[in-house]
DOSE-776995 format. One record per residue (C-alpha): residue in one letter; x, y, z. Coordinates in steps of 0.05 Angstrom, whole numbers, plus 32768, in hexadecimal, padded with zeros to 4 digits. Layout:
BEGIN
FIKE  code     X     Y     Z
FIKE     A     X     Y     Z
...
END
This chain:
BEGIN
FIKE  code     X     Y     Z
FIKE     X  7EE8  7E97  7EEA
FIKE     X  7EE3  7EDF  7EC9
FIKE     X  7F2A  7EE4  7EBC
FIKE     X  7F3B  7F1A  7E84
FIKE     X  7F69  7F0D  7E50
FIKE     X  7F74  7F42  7E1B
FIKE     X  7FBF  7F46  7E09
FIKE     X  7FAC  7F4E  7DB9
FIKE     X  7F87  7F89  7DC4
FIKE     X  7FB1  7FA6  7DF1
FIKE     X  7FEB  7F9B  7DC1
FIKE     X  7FC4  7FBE  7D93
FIKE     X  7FBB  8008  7DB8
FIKE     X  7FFD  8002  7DC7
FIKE     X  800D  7FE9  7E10
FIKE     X  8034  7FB8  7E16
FIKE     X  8032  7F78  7E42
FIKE     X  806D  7F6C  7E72
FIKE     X  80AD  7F45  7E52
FIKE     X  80BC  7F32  7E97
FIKE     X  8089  7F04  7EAE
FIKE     X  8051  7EDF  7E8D
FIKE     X  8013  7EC2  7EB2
FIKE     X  7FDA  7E8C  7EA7
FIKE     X  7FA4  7E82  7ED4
FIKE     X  7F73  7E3B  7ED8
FIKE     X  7F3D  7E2D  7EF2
FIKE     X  7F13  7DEF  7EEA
FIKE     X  7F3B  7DD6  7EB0
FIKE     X  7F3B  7E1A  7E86
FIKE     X  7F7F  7E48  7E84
FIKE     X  7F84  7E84  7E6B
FIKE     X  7FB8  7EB9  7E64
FIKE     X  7FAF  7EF6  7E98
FIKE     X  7FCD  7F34  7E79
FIKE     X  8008  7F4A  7E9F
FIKE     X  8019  7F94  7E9D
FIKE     X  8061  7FB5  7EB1
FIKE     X  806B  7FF8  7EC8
FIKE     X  80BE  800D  7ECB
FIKE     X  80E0  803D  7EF2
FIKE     X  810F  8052  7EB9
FIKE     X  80DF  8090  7EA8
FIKE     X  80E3  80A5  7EED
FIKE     X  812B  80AD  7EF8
FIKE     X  8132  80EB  7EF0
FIKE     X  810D  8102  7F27
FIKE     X  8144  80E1  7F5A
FIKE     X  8154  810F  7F8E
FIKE     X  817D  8117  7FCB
FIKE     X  8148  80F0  7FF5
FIKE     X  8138  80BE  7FC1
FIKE     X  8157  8092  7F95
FIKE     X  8135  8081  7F50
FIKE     X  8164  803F  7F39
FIKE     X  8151  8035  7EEF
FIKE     X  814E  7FF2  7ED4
FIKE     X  810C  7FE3  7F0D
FIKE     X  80D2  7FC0  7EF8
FIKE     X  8088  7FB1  7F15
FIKE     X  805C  7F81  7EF6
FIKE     X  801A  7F71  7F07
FIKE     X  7FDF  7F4C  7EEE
FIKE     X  7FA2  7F42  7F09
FIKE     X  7F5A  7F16  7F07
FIKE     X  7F1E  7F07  7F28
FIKE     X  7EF6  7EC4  7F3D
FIKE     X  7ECB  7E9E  7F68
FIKE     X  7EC2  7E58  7F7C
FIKE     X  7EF7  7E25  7F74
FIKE     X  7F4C  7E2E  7F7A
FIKE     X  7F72  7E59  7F40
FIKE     X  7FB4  7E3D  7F2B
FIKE     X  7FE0  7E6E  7F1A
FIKE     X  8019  7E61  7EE7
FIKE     X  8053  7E91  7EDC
FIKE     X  8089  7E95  7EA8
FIKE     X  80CD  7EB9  7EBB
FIKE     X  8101  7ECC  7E92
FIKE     X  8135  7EB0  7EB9
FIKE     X  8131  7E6B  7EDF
FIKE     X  8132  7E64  7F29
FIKE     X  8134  7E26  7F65
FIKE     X  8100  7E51  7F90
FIKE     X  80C9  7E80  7F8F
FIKE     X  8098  7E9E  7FC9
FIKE     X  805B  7EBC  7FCA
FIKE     X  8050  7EF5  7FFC
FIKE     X  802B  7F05  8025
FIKE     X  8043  7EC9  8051
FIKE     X  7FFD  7EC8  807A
FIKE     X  7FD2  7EB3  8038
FIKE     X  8002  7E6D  8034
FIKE     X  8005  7E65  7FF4
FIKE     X  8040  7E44  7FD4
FIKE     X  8068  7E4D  7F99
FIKE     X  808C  7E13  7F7A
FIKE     X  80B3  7E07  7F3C
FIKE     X  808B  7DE6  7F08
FIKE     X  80C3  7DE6  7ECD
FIKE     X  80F8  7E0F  7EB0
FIKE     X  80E3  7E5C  7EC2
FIKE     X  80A6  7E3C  7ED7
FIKE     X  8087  7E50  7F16
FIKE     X  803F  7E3C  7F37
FIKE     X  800D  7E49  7F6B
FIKE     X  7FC5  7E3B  7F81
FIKE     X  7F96  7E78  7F98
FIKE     X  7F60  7E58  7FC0
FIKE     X  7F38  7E96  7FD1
FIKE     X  7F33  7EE0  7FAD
FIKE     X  7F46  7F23  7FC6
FIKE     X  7F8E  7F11  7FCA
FIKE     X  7FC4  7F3D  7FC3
FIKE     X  8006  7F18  7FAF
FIKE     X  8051  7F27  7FA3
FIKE     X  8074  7EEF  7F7B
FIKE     X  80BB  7EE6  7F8F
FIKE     X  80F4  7EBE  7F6D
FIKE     X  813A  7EB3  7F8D
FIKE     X  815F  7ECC  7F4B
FIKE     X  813F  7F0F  7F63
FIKE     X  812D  7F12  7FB2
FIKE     X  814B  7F4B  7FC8
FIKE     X  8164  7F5E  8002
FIKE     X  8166  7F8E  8044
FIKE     X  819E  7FB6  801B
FIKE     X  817D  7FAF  7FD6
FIKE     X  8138  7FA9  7FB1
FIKE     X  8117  7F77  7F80
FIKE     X  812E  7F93  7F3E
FIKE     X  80F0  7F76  7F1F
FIKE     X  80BA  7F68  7F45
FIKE     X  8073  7F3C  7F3D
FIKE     X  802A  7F52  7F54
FIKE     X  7FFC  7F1E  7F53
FIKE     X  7FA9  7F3B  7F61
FIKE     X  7F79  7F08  7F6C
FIKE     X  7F37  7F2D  7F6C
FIKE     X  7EEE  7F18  7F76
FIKE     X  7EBD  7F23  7F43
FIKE     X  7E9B  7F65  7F30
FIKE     X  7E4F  7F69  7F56
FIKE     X  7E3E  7FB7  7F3B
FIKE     X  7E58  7FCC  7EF3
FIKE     X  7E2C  8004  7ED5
FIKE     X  7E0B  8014  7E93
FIKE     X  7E35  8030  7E66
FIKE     X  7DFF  805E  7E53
FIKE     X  7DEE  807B  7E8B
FIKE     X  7E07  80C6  7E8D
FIKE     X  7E17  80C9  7EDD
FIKE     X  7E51  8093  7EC6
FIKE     X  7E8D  809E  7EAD
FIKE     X  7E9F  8057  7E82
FIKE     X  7EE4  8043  7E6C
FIKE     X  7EE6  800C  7E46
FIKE     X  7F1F  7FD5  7E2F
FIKE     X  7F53  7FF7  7E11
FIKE     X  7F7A  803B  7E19
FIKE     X  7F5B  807F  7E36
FIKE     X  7F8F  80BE  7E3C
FIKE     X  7F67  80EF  7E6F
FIKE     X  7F9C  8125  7E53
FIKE     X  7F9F  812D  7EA3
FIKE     X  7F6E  8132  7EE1
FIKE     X  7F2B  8130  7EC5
FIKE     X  7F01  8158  7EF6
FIKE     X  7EBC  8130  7F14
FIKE     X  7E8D  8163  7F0C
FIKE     X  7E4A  8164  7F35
FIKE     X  7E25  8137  7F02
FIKE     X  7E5B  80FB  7EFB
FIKE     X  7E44  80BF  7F36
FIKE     X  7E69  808E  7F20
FIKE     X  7EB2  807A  7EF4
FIKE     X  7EB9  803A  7EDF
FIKE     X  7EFF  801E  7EC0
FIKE     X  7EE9  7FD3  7E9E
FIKE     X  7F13  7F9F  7EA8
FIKE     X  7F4A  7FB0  7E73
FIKE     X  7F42  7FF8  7E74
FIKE     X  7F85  801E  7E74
FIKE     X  7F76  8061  7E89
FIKE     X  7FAE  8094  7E82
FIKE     X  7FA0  80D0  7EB8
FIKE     X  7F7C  80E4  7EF9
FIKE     X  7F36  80F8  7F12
FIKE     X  7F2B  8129  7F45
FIKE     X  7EE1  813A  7F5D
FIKE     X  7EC0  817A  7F57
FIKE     X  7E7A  8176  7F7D
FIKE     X  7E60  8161  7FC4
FIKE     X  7E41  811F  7FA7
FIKE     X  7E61  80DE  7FB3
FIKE     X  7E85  80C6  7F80
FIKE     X  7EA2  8078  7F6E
FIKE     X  7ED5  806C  7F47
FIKE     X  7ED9  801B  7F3D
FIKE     X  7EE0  7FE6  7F0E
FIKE     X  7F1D  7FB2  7EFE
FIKE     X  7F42  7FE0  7ECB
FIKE     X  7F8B  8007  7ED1
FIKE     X  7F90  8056  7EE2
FIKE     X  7FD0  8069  7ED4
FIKE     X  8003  80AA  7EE2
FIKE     X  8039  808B  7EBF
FIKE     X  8038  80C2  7E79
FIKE     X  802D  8103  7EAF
FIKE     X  8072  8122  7ED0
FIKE     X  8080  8120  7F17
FIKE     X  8059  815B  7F40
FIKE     X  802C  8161  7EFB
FIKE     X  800E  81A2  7EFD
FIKE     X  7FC9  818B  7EE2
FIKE     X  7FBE  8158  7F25
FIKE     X  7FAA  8170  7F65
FIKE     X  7FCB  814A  7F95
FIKE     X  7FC0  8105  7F83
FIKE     X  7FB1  80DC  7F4B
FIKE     X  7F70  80D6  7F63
FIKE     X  7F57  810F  7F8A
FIKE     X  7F12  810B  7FAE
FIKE     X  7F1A  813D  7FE4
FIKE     X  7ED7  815E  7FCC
FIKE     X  7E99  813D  7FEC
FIKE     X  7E8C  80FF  8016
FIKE     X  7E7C  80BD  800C
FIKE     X  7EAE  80AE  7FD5
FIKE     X  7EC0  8069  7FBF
FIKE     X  7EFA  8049  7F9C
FIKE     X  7EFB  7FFD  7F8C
FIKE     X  7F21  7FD0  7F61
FIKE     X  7F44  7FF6  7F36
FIKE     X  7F98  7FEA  7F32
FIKE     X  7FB3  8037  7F40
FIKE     X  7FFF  803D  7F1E
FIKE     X  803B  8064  7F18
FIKE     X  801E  80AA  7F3B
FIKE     X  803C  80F2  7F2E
FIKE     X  802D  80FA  7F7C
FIKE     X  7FF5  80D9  7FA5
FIKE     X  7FD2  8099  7F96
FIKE     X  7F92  80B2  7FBC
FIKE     X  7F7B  80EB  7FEF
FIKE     X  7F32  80F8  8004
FIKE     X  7F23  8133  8034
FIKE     X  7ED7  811D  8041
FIKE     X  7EBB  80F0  806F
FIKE     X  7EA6  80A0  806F
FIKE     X  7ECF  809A  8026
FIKE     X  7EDB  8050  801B
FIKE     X  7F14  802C  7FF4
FIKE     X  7F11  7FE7  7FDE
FIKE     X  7F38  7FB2  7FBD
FIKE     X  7F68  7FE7  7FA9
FIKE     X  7FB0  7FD7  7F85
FIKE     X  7FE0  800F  7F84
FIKE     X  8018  7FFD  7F5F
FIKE     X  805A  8018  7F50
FIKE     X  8069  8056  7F76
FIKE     X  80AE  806B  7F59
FIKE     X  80B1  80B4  7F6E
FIKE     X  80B6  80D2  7FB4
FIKE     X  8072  80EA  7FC4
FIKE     X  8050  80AA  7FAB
FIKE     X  802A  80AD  7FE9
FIKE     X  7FEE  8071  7FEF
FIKE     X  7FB1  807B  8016
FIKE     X  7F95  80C5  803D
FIKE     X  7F53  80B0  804A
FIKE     X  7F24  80E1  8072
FIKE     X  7EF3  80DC  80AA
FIKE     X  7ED9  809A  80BE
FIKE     X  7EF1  807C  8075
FIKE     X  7EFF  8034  806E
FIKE     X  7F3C  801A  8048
FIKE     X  7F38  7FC5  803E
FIKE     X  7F52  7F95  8019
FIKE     X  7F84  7FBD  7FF7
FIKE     X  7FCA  7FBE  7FDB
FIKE     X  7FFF  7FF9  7FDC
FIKE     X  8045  7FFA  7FC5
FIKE     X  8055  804C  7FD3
FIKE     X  8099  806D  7FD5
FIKE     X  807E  809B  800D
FIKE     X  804C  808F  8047
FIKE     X  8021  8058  803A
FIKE     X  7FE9  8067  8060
FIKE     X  7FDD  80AD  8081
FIKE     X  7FBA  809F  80CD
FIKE     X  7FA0  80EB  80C8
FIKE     X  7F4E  80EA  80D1
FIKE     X  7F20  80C7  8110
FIKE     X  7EF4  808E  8107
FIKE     X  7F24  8067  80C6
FIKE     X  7F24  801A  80C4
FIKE     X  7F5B  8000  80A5
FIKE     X  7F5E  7FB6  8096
FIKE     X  7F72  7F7E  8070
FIKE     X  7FB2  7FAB  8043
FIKE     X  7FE9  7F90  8028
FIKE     X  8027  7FBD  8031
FIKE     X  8068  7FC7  8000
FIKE     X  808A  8007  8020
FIKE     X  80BF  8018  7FE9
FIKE     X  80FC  804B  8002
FIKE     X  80DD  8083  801B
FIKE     X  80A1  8092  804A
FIKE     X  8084  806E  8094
FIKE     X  804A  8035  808A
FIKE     X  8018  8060  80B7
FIKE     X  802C  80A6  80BC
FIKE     X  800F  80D5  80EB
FIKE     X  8032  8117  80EB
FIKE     X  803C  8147  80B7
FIKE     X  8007  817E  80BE
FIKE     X  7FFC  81B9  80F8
FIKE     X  7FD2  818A  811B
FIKE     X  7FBC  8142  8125
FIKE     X  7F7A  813C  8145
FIKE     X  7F5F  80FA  8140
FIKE     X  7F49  80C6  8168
FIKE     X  7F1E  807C  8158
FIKE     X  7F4D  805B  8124
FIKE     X  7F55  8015  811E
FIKE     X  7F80  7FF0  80FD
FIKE     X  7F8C  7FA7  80EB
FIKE     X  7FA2  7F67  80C4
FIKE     X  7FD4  7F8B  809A
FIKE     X  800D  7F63  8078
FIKE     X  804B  7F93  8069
FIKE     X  8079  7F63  8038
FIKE     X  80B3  7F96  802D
FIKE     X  80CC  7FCD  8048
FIKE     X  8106  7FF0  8019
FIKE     X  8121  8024  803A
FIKE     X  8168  8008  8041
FIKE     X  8165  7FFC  7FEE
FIKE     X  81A6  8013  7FD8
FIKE     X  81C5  802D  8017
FIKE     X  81EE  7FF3  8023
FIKE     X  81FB  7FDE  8069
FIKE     X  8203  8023  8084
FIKE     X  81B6  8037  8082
FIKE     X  81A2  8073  809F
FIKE     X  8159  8079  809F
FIKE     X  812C  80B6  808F
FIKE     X  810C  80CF  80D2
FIKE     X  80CE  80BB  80B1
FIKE     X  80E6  8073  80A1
FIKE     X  80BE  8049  80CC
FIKE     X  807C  8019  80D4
FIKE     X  805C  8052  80FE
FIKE     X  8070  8096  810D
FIKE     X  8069  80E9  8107
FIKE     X  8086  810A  80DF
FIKE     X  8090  8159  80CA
FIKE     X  807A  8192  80F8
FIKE     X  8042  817A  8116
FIKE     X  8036  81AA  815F
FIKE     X  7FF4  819E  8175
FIKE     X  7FDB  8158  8182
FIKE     X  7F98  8135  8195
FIKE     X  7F9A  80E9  818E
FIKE     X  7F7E  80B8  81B1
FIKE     X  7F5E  806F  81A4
FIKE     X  7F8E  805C  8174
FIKE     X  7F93  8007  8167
FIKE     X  7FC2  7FE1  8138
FIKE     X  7FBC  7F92  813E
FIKE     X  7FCB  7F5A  811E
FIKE     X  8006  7F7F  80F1
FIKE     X  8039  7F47  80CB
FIKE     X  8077  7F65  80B8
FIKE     X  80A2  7F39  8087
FIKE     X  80EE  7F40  8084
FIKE     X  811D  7F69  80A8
FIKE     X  80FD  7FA8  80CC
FIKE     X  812C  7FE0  80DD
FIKE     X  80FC  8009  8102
FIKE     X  80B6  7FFF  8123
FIKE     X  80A5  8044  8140
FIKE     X  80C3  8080  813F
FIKE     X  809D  80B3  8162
FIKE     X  80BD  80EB  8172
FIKE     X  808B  812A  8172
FIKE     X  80A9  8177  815C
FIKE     X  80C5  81A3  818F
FIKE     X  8087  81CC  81A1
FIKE     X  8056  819E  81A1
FIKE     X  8021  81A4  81CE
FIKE     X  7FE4  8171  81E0
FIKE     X  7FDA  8125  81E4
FIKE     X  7FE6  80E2  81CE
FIKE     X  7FC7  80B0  81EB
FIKE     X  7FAA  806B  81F1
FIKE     X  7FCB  8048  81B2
FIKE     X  7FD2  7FFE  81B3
FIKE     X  8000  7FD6  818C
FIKE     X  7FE7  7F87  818D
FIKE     X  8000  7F4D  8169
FIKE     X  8037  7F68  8141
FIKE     X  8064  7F3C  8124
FIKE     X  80A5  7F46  8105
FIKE     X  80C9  7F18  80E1
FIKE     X  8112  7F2F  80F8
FIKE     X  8136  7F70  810B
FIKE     X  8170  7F90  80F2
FIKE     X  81AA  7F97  8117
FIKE     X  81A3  7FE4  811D
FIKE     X  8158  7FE6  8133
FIKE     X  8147  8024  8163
FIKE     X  8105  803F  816D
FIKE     X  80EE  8075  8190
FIKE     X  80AE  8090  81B9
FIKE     X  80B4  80DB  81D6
FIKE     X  8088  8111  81DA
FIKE     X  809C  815B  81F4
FIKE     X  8094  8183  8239
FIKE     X  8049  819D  8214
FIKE     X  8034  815F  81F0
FIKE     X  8031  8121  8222
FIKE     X  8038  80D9  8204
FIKE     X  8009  80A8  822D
FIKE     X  7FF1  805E  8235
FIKE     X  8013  803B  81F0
FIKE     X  8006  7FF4  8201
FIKE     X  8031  7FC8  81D8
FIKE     X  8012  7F7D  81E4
FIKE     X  8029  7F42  81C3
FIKE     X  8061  7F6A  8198
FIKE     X  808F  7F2F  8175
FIKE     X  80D5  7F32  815A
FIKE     X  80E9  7EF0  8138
FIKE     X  80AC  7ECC  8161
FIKE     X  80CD  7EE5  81A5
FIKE     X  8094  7F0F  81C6
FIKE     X  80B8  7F59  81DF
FIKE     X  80A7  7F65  8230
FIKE     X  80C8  7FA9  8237
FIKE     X  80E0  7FDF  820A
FIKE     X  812D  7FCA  8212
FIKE     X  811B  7F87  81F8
FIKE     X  80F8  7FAB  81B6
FIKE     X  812F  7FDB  81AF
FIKE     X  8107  8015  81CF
FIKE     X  8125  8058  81DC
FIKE     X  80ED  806E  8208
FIKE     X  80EC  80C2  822D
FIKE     X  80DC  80B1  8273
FIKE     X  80D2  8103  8277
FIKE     X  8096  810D  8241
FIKE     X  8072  80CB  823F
FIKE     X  8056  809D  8271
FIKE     X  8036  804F  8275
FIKE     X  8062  803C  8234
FIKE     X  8050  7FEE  8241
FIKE     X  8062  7FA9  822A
FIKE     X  8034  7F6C  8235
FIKE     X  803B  7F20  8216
FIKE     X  7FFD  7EF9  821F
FIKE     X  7FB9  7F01  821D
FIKE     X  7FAA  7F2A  825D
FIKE     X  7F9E  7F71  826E
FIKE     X  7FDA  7FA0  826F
FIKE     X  7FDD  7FC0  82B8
FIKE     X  8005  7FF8  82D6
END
């Protein structure tokens, strides 16, 4: 089954497991304990701020472990009991059930799953987050681990590593590799214009380095120098800013967890030219997942948008020139940007599934696709795209298809405008569902649509061609 268990060892370098939730996994008649870590938001609290608020007292857990073959059982211990549990994302159908006091259980059939376990003592709502929430990573096995001998590899094995900050991937270093049960304290950031992969099942972690730490660049891990980067596996926590950014072209990023974004500016993925993100997780407390190079794929994510930040952002900078993006099959299973506010919520302009944001004047974008998108819960706002005064270009040809969302909030307004310079052109919004009901015209999806800078802003339900 190649699940890892190594809580005594752990225990021993001094992290300790999570008091909130313990898990077993089976398989084929042998259980084992899977290490469940915790990372809490009570060290980040001090960097609340007029745009964000850090509550203390937040917890994430996670654990994580890989297979083949037959069904896992999962087993998990609470610390309070409960009638109900859920496993998110819906679409995988797996269900939860009580098997005995502060007993929970569930079967994972296949790997590369990317759960959040849900009890009704804590569900959370619209107006207020899971206090402590459960990450469940079902990965496959390992096909590539390197010698730990070779010199182009940087090994980190089971136990605790402190980096003392970004460790810089000189022109020599091919390949990092965290072992499963590695708990690596610190960043890498590469150096040279080889391609570099950074991989394995192991923990990097910004939890120990302050907010905005001077000795990062950016991002936890920083690979804007060079192409053909990789990053795979690994479970990416508590960031002082960015999970990830790559500048370079055709990086790919794989079976990625990032876990525990407490701060503003815990943005997820910035991927460059013709990169490939699948199969991924991202709980960030700013944009999830910038839309700002040509030629990405995006598939198969799992999305926890925490209080700040849009899903797929695509503003920002001077300009956006990009065209050939496609995304799909993307699961977003919360969206907290109400947390705290109480019913009167008044949502950050860039507080939305897809938008621009910032100062963005000069625009070239065209061939954009986002399909088959699941959106759990309530969603107060699907696009808001309103481009800076100024702007001059294009935006054209983006299709929305098969989105569904679960409900609406009362208060839902969205928005598509460009400016007198900067025409908006051809969105095509086909098969868009609110509570099941498919939306055939922008009142109907709560629209607000500027007759003056865009035109054919269309609604189709069905499988035919959009025309007009």
């Amino acid at each position: 089954m190649g699940c890892f268990v190594g809580t005594l060892l752990r225990g021993r370098d001094g992290l300790k497991a999570s008091d909130k939730f313990s898990i077993y996994v089976s398989q084929g008649g042998t259980k084992e304990r899977s290490f469940t870590y915790i990372s809490t938001s009570d060290s980040r609290v001090q960097y609340s701020g007029k745009l964000l608020k850090i509550e203390p007292g937040r917890s994430v857990s996670w654990t994580s472990f890989s297979f083949s073959g037959a069904a896992v059982t999962v087993e998990v211990h609470t610390q309070k009991d409960f009638r109900n549990c859920l496993i998110r994302p819906k679409s995988y159908g797996f269900k939860c059930r009580r098997a005995g006091n502060k007993v929970a259980m569930f079967t994972v059939t296949t790997n590369t799953k990317l759960m959040s376990v849900e009890f009704d003592y804590d569900y959370g709502s619209n107006q207020a987050d899971i206090k402590d929430k459960l990450l469940v990573f079902a990965d496959p096995p390992e096909t590539s681990i390197p010698s730990r001998h070779d010199t182009s590899v940087l090994y980190y094995d089971v136990g605790m590593h402190n980096l003392h900050g970004q460790k810089v991937l000189d022109g020599h270093i091919k390949e990092v590799y965290l072992a499963p049960g590695a708990y690596v304290q610190g960043g890498f950031r590469t150096a040279g214009n080889q391609g570099v992969k950074v991989h394995g099942r192991g923990v990097l972690s910004g939890a120990m380095y302050k907010f905005h730490d001077p000795d990062f660049q950016w991002a936890l891990v920083n690979m804007k120098k060079g192409d053909h980067h990789t990053l795979e596996g690994i479970t990416v926590v508590d960031p002082e800013e960015y999970y990830y950014v790559s500048s370079g072209n055709s990086n790919v990023v794989r079976n990625v967890k990032f876990v525990a974004g407490w701060t503003i500016n815990s943005d997820g993925f910035d991927v460059g030219e013709d990169g490939l993100i699948e199969d991924s997780f991202v709980m960030a407390n700013d944009d999830s997942i910038k839309l700002f190079h040509a030629g990405l794929i995006i598939k198969r994510i799992v999305v926890w948008q925490m209080q700040f930040g849009a899903i797929f952002q695509m503003g920002w900078w001077t300009a956006r020139k990009v065209h050939g993006i496609s995304v799909s099959d993307v699961d977003i299973i919360h969206m907290d940007w109400c947390a705290y506010k109480g019913d009167n919520c008044h949502l950050q302009p860039n507080a939305a599934v897809f938008t621009v944001s910032g100062h963005t004047h000069e625009f070239e974008v065209d061939d954009i696709i986002l399909k088959d998108i699941r959106i759990e819960g309530e969603c107060p706002r699907l696009v808001e795209w309103k481009l800076y005064k100024g702007a001059v270009g294009k935006v054209s040809n983006l299709r929305f298809e098969n989105i569904n969302v679960e409900s609406v909030s009362r208060s839902m307004h969205n928005d598509i405008a460009g400016t007198v310079g900067a025409h908006v052109q051809t969105w095509d919004f086909v098969n868009l569902r609110y509570g099941g009901h498919c939306i055939s015209d922008a009142d109907a999806g709560h629209f607000s649509v500027d007759t003056h800078t865009t035109n054919r802003i269309r609604f189709a339900c069905g499988t035919g061609h959009i025309i007009g």
